[in-house]
N, C-alpha and C positions, 0 to 999 in steps of 0.2 A: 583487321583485328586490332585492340588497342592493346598498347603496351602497356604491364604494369609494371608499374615503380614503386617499391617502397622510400626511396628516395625522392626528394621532390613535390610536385604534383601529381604523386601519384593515387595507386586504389588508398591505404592508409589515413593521405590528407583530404581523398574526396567525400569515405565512408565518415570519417568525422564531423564534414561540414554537415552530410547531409545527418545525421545523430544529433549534430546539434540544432538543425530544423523540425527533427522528427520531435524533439524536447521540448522546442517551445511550441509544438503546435500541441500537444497532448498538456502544455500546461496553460497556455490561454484558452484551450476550447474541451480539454479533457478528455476521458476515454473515448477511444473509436477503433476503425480496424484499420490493420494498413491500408486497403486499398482506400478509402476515405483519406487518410493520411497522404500516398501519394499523390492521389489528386488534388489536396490540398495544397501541399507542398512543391507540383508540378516536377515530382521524378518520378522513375519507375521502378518497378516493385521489385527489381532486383537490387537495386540503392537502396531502398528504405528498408529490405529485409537483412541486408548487413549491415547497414544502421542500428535496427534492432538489433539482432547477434549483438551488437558493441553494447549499445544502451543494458542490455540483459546483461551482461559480462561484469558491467559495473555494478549490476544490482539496483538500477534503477527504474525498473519497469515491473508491471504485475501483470495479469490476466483479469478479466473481470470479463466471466463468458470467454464471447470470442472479440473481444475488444482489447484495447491495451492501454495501459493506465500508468501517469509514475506511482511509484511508491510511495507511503504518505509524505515520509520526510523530504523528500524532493517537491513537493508540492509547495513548503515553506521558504526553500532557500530564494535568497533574493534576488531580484533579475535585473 
């Protein structure tokens, strides 16, 4: 079983990195669903769905259907 740490490397600093994978992929390639996303992204669907949780939390993600999408204004900020 793995440890979690909010300290460190732990779940905190993993679920961010992969939030900030799940963000740029829905902004170079735009809406899709998680699992396209994981695969994208090469995690699994338990990383990218707390990822999400995070992204959602900020307010940066929408629904469109069953796909997921930033919100418009995150689509302009600069990269």
């Amino acid at each position: 079983m793995e440890k979690i740490s909010i300290n460190g490397n732990g779940l905190g600093e993993r679920t961010g990195e992969v939030a900030g994978r799940v963000w740029r992929q829905l902004r170079a390639h735009g809406p899709t669903t998680a699992m396209a996303i994981a695969k994208a992204i090469g995690r699994n669907m338990d990383d990218v769905h707390m990822a999400i949780g995070w992204l959602a939390r900020e307010g940066k993600l929408r629904m469109e259907g069953d796909r997921l999408a930033l919100v418009e204004h995150e689509m302009r900020v600069a990269i």
